[in-house]
C-alpha positions as CSV (number, residue, x, y, z in Angstrom):
1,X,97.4,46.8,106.4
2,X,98.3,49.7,104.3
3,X,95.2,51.8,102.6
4,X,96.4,51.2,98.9
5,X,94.0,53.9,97.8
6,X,95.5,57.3,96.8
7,X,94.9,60.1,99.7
8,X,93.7,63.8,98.6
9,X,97.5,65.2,99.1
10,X,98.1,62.6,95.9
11,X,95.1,63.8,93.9
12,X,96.0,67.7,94.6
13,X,99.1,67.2,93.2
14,X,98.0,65.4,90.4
15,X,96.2,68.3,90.1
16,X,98.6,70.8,90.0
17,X,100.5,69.0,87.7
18,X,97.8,68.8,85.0
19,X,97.7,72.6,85.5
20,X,100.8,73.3,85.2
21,X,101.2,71.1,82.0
22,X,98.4,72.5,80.6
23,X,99.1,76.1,81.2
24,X,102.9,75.3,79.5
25,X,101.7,73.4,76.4
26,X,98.1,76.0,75.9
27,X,100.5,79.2,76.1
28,X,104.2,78.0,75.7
29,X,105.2,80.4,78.1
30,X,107.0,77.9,80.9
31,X,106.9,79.9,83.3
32,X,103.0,79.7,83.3
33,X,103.9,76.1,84.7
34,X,104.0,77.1,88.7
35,X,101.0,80.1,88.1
36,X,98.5,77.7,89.2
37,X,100.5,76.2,92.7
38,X,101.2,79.8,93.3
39,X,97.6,80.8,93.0
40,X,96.6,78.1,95.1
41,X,99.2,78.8,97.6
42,X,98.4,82.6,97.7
43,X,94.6,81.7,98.1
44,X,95.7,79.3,101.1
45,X,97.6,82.0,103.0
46,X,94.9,84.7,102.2
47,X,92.7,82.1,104.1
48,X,94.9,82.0,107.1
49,X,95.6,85.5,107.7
50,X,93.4,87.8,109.8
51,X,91.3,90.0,107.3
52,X,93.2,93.0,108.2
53,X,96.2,92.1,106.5
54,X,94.8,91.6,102.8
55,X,92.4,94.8,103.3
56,X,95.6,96.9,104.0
57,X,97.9,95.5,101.7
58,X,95.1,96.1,98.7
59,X,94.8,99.9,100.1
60,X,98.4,100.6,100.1
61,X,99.0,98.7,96.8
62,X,96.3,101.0,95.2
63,X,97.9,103.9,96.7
64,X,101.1,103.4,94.7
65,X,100.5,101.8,91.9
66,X,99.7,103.3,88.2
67,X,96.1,103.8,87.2
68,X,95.5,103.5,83.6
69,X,92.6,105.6,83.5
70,X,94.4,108.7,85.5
71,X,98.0,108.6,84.8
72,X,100.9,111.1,83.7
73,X,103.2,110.7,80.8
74,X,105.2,108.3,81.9
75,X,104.1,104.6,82.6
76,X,105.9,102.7,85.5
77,X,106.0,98.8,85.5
78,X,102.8,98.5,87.7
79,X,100.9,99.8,84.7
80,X,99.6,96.5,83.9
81,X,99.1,95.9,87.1
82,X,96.7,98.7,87.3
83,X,94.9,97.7,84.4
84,X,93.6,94.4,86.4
85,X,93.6,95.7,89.9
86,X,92.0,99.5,88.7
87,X,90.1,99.5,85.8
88,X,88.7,96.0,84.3
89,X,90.6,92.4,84.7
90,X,89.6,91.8,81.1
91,X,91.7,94.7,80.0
92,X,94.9,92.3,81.4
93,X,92.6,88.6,80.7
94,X,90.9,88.8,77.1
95,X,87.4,87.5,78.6
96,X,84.7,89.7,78.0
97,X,82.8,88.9,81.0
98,X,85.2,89.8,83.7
99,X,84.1,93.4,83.9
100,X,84.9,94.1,87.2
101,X,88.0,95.3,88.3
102,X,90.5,93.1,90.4
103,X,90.1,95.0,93.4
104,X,86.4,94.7,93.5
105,X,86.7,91.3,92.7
106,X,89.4,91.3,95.5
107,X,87.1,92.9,98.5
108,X,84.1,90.8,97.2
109,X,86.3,87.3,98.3
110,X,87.5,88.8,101.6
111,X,83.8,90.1,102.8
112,X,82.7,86.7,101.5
113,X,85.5,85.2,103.9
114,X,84.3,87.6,106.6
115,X,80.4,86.4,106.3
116,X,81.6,82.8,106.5
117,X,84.5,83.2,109.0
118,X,81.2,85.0,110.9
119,X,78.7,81.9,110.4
120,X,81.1,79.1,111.6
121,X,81.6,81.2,115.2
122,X,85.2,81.7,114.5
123,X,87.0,84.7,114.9
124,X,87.2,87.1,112.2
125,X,90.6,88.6,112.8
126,X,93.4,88.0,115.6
127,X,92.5,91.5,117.3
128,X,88.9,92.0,119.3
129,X,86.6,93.1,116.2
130,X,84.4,96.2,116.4
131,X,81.1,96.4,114.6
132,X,80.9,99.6,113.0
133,X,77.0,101.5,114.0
134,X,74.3,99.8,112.2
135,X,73.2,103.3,110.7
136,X,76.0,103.5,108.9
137,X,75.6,100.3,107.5
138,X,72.2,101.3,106.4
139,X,73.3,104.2,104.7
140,X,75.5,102.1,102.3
141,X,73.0,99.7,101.2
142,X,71.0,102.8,101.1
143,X,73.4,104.6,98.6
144,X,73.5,101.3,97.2
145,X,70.1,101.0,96.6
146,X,69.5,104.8,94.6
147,X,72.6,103.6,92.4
148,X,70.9,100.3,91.4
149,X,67.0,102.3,90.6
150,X,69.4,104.6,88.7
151,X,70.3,102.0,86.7
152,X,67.2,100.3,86.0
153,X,65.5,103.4,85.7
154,X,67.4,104.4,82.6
155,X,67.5,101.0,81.2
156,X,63.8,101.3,81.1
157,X,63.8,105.0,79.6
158,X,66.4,103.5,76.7
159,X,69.7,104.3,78.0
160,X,72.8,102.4,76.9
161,X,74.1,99.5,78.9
162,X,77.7,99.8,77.3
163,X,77.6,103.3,79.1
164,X,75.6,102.8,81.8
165,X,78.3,100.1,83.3
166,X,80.8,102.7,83.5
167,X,78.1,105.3,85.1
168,X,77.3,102.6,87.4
169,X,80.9,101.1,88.4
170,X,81.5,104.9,89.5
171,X,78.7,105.6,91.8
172,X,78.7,102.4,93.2
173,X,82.3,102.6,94.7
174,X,81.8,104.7,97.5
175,X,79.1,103.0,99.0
176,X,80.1,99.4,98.6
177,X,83.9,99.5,99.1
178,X,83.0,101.6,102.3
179,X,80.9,99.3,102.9
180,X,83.6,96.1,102.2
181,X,86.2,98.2,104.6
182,X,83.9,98.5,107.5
183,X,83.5,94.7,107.7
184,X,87.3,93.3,106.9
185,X,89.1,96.2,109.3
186,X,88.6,95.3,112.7
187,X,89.1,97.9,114.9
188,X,90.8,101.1,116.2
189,X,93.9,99.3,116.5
190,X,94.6,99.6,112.7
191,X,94.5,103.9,113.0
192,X,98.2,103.7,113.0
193,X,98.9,101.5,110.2
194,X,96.3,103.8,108.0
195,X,98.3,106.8,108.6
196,X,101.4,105.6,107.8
197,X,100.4,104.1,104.6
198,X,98.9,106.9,103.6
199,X,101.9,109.1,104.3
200,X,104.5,106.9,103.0
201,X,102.4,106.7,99.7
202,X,102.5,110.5,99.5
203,X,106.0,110.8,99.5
204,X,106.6,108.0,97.3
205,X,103.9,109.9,94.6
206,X,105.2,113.6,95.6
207,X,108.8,112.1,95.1
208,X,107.9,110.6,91.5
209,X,106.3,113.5,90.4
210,X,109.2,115.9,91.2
211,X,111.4,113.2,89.1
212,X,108.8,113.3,86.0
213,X,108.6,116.7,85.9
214,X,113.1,117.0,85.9
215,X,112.3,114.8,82.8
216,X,109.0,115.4,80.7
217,X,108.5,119.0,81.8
218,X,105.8,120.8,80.3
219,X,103.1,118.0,80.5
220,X,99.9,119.2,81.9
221,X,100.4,117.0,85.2
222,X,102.8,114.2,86.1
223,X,101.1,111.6,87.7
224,X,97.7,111.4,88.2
225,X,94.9,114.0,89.1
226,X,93.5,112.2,92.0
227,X,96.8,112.2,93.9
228,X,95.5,115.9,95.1
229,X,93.2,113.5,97.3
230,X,96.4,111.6,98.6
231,X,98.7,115.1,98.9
232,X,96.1,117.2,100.8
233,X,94.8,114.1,103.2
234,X,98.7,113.5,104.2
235,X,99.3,116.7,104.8
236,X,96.2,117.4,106.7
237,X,96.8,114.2,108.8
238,X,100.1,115.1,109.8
239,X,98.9,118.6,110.8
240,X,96.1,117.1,112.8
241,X,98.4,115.3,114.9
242,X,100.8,118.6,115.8
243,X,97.4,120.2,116.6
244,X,95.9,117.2,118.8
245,X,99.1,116.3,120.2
246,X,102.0,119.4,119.8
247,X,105.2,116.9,120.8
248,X,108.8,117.3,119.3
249,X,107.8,113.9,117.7
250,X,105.1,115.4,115.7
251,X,107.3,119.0,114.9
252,X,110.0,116.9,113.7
253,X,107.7,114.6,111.1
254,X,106.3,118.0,109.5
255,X,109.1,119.6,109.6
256,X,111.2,116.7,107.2
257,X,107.8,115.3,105.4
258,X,105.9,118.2,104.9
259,X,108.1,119.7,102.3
260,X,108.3,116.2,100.6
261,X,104.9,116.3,100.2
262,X,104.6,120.3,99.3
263,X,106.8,119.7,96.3
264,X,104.9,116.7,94.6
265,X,102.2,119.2,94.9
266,X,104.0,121.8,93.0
267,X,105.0,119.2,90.6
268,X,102.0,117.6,90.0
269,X,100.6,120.5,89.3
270,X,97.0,120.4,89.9
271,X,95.4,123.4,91.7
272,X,92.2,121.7,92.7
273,X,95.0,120.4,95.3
274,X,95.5,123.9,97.5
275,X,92.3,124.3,97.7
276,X,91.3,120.3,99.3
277,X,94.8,121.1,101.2
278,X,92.9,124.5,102.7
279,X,89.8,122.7,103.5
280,X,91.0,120.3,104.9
281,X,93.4,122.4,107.4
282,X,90.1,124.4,107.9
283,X,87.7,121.3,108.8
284,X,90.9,119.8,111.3
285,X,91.6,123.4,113.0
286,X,87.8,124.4,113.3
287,X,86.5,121.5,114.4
288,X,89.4,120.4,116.7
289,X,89.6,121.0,120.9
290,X,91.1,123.8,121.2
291,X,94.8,123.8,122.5
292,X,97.5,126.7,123.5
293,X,98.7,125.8,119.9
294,X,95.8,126.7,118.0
295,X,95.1,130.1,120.3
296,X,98.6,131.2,119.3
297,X,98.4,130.3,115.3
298,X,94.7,132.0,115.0
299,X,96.5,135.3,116.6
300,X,98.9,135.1,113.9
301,X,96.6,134.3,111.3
302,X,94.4,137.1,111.9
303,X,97.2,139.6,112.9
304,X,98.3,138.5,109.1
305,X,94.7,138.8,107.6
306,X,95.4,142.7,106.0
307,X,98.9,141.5,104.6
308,X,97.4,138.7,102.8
309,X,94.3,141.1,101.9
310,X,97.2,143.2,100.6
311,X,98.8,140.1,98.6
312,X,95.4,138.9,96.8
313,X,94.8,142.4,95.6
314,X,97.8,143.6,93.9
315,X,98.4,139.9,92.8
316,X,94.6,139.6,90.8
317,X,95.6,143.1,88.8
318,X,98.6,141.0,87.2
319,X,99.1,138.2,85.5
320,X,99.4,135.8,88.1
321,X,102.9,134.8,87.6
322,X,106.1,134.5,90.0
323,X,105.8,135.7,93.8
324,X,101.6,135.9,92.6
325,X,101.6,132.7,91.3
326,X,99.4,131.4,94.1
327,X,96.8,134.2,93.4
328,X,96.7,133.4,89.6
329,X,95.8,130.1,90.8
330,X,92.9,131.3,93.1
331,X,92.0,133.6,90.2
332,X,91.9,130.8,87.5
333,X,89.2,129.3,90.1
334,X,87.2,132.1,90.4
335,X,87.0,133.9,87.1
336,X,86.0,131.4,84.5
337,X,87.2,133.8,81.3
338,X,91.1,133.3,83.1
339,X,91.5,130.5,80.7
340,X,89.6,127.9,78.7
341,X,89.8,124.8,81.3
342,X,87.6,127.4,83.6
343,X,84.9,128.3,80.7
344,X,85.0,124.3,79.6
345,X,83.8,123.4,83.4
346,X,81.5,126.2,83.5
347,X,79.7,125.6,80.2
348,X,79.8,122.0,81.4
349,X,78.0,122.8,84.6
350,X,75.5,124.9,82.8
351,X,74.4,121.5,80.4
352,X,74.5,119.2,83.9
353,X,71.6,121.7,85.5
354,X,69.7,121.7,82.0
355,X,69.8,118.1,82.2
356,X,68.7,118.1,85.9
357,X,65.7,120.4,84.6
358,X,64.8,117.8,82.2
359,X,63.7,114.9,84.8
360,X,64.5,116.9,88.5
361,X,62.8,114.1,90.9
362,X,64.6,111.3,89.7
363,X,66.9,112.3,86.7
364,X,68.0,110.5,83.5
365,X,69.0,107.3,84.4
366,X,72.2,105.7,83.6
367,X,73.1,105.0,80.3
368,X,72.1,108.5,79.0
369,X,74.3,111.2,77.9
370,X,73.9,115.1,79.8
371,X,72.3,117.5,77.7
372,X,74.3,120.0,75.5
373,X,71.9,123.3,75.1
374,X,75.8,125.0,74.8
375,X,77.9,123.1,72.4
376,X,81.1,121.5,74.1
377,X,84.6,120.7,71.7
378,X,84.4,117.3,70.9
379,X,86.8,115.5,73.0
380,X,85.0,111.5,72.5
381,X,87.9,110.6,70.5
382,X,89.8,110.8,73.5
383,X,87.6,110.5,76.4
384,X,84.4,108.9,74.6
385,X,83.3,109.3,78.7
386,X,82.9,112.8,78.8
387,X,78.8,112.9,77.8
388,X,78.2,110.0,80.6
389,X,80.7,111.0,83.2
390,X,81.5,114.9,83.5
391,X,84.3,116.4,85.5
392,X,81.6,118.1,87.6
393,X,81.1,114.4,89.2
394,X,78.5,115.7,92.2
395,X,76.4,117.7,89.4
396,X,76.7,114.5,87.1
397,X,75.4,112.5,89.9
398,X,72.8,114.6,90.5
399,X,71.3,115.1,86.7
400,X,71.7,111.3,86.3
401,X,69.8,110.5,89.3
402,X,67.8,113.4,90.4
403,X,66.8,115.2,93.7
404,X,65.9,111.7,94.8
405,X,68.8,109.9,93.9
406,X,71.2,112.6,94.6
407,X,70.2,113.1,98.1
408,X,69.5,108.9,99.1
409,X,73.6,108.5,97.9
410,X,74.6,111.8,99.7
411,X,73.3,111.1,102.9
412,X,76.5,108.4,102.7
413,X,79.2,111.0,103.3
414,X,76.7,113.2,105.4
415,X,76.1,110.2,107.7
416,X,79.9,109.2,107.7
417,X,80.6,112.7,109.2
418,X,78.2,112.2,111.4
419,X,79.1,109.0,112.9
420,X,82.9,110.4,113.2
421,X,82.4,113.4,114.7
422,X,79.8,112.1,117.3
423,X,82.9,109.7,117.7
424,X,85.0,112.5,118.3
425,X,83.5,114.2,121.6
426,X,83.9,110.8,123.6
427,X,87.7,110.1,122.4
428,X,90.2,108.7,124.8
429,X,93.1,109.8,123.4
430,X,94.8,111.8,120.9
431,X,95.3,108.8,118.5
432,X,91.5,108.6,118.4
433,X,90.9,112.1,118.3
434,X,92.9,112.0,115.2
435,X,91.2,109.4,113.3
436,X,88.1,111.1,113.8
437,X,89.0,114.6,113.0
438,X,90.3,112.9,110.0
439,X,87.0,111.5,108.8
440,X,85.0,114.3,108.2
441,X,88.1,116.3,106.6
442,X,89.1,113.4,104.1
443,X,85.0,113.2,103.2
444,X,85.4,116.9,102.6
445,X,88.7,116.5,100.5
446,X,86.9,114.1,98.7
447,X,83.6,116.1,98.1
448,X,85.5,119.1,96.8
449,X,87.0,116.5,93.9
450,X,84.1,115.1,93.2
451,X,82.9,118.8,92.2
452,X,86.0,119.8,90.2
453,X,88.1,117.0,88.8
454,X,86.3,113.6,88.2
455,X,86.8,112.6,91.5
456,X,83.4,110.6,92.4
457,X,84.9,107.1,92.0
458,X,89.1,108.6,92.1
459,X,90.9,105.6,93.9
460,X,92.6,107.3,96.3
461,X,89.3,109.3,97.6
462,X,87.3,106.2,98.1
463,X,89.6,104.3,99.7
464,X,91.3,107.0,102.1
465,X,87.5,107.7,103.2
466,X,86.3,104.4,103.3
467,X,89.3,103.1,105.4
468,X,90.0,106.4,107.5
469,X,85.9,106.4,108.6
470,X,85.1,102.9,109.1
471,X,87.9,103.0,111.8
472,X,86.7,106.4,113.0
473,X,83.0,104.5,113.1
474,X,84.6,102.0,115.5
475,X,86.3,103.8,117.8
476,X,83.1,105.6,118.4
477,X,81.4,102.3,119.5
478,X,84.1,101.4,121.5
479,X,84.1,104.5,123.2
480,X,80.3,104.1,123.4
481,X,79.4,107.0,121.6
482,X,76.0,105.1,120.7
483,X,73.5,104.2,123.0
484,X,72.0,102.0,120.6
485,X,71.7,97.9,122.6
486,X,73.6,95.1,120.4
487,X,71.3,92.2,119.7
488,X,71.8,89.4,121.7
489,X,73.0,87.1,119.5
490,X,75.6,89.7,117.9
491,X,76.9,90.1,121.9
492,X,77.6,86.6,122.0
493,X,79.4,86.7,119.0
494,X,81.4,89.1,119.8
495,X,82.4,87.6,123.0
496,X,83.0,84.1,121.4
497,X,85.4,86.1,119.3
498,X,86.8,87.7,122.3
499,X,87.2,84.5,123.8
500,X,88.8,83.2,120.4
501,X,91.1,86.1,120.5
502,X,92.4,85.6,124.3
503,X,92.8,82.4,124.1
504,X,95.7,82.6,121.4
505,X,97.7,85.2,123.4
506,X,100.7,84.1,125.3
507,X,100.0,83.8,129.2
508,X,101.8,86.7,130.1
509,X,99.7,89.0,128.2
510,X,96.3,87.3,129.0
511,X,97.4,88.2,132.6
512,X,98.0,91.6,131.8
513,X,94.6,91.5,130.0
């Protein structure tokens, strides 16, 4: 006899029809009629995919697309996109609860997915997964931790929650989203795929700027300020692997990329950008294995060292302009009275370590504006941020949390370097050597824009040093660069998923495995 009851597949698309209706008739937009099936559907395949997939695709999606709160003068059609995925959903859905951004909200469903994928004994992703070492993990919920006191701390002392929010949203990034990234990637095997998103993005950005700057030249800078973070780490990247591994494969990229990438530097015009690109060269070449490569391009660099002594000298005595135009940018560094950006960061500096002075153990809280003992221009109408998030991000960090705080969320990047370059020394190939070298120069990139441009909670920092570490973290482990024992129960795990993972290859390879 036939059940004459209605099954679930009847009542979920009763469902979705009521949604769809309702969506149509609420907004009168009928195209809002299949957002809900198409929500449901994407949710369904997010569930079905290894967590790999979804992590990346968010990276390189926030690689290319605008950001509304760092962007050029020209707005591209992702703009809105960037309002949801970068800054707040509510700036895209007028509900004034959903203050966190959509890629947040994004991570916080897949690490959700990851803890429950974890509980249930089934295999987190279709690759062998890697734990990352647990001191790492400490570290984060340790940064973690001093951002959250922070918080409370100036809540208690009066500070202003309206401000505070966006004080905390950018300390917190680093250590959480690093955090989310060294749960949802699963391994080494994903070194690859990092790099060439990262590069590809680069020439997309260093490609758009160059086209901007043909047709609104002039502007101060044509796409955004933190794509210095995405120039500099793709350069560096790609001269890590000539270094590592000098093959006509590797002379060929650099050859056609690297002048790609050069000239969205030039166009972008940001000179914080030479100066991560140099530091980051200097991190990969110094701390690198040494190689008949690197012995031949250290003689020519210091058989060149009184030419270029030469250049800087006559170059600082003019104004800084045409074949000097590199020096006037070093200069413009250097000397603050060069020009007013220079003085405006110094003078800002100056207030940051009053404000330190103020409360030095653990600072003023969030939700408190720095101190002004030298009066700053006015600039609120514009950037109403500027008292509660400085360009001098590491100082503002500092004066808002203190010696204490300062130094508990610091020990993030210092332990990230760490963990990489104790990765380094047992690498099995070049590949891994890469990813490694790459950590600690991307944390420096990253460092040096947090002290100049605004750059503690920049996109493109975050997530090239949360991605590019927690798969330098892994290979480490693999290669068993920690002695530390894996509980019991986390082996078994691990070879359950192991198991998991075999078991769905074709017989050919498991043979081969």
């Amino acid at each position: 006899m036939v059940d004459s009851k209605p099954g679930l597949k009847f009542w979920a698309l009763a469902v979705f029809a009521g949604l769809a209706t309702a969506g149509m008739i609420l907004s009168g937009i009928p195209a809002l009629t299949v957002a809900p099936v198409l929500g449901i559907a994407f949710f369904w395949v997010v569930l079905k995919l290894p967590l790999r997939i979804p992590a990346l695709a968010l990276f390189a999606m926030a690689l290319v697309i605008d950001n509304p709160g760092d962007i050029g003068p020209v707005r591209g059609p992702t703009f809105t996109l960037g309002e949801f995925m970068l800054l707040q959903m509510k700036k895209v859905i007028p509900i004034g609860a959903l203050v966190l951004t959509g890629m947040d909200a994004s991570l916080i469903g897949l690490v959700a997915l990851h803890f429950y994928r974890r509980t249930k004994g089934k295999a987190v992703d279709s690759v062998p997964y890697v734990p990352v070492p647990p001191m790492l993990i400490r570290a984060y919920l340790l940064g973690i931790s001093a951002v959250i006191f922070a918080l409370l701390w100036g809540l208690v002392r009066g500070g202003d929650m309206q401000w505070a929010q966006w004080q905390l949203a950018q300390m917190l990034h680093m250590p959480w989203i690093a955090l989310a990234f060294a749960l949802l990637l699963p391994g080494p095997q994903v070194g690859p795929t990092l790099f060439k998103i990262v590069v590809v993005a680069a020439i997309f950005k260093a490609l758009l700027a160059y086209g901007i700057s043909k047709t609104d030249p002039g502007t101060e800078f044509m796409t955004s300020h933190q794509d210095s973070i995405l120039f500099a780490a793709a350069s560096t990247w790609l001269i890590a692997h000539l270094l590592e591994q000098p093959s006509k494969k590797f002379v060929i990229a650099n050859v056609l990329i690297q002048p790609v990438i050069l000239l969205g530097m030039v166009a972008n015009d940001r000179r914080l950008v030479w100066v991560e690109l140099a530091l980051g060269l200097a991190v990969v070449f110094l701390l690198g294995r040494w190689s008949w490569l690197k012995f031949r391009l250290l003689r020519l660099g210091i058989s060149a060292i009184p030419a270029v002594l030469a250049y800087v000298a006559v170059g600082w005595q003019t104004a800084g302009t045409g074949i000097f135009k590199p020096v006037g940018t070093l200069k413009s560094m250097a000397d603050s009275k060069s020009d007013g950006s220079s003085l405006w960061r110094d003078l800002e500096n100056y207030n940051l370590n009053a404000t330190l002075a103020t409360n030095p153990l653990t600072g003023t809280g969030l939700g408190h504006p720095f101190v002004q003992l030298v009066a700053l221009p006015d600039v609120t109408s514009v950037y109403p941020l500027e008292p509660y998030i400085p360009h001098n991000s590491m100082l503002g960090l500092w004066a808002y949390t203190g010696y204490i705080g300062f130094t508990t969320w610091w020990l993030v990047l210092v332990a990230m370097v760490y963990v990489s370059l104790r990765g380094y020394r047992v690498c099995r190939s070049p590949p891994e050597r890469v990813m490694t070298l790459m950590a600690p120069a991307v944390v420096m990139i990253y460092m040096l824009q947090a002290y100049g441009d605004v750059g503690l909670a920049a996109w493109h920092g975050v997530l090239i040093v949360a991605t590019t570490v927690a798969v330098a973290a892994k290979i480490a482990v693999l290669n068993g660069a920690f002695a530390e024992p894996v509980p019991a129960r986390q082996q078994t795990r691990l070879e359950a998923e192991h198991a998991v993972v075999a078991a769905r290859r074709p017989p050919n390879q498991q043979a081969d495995a």
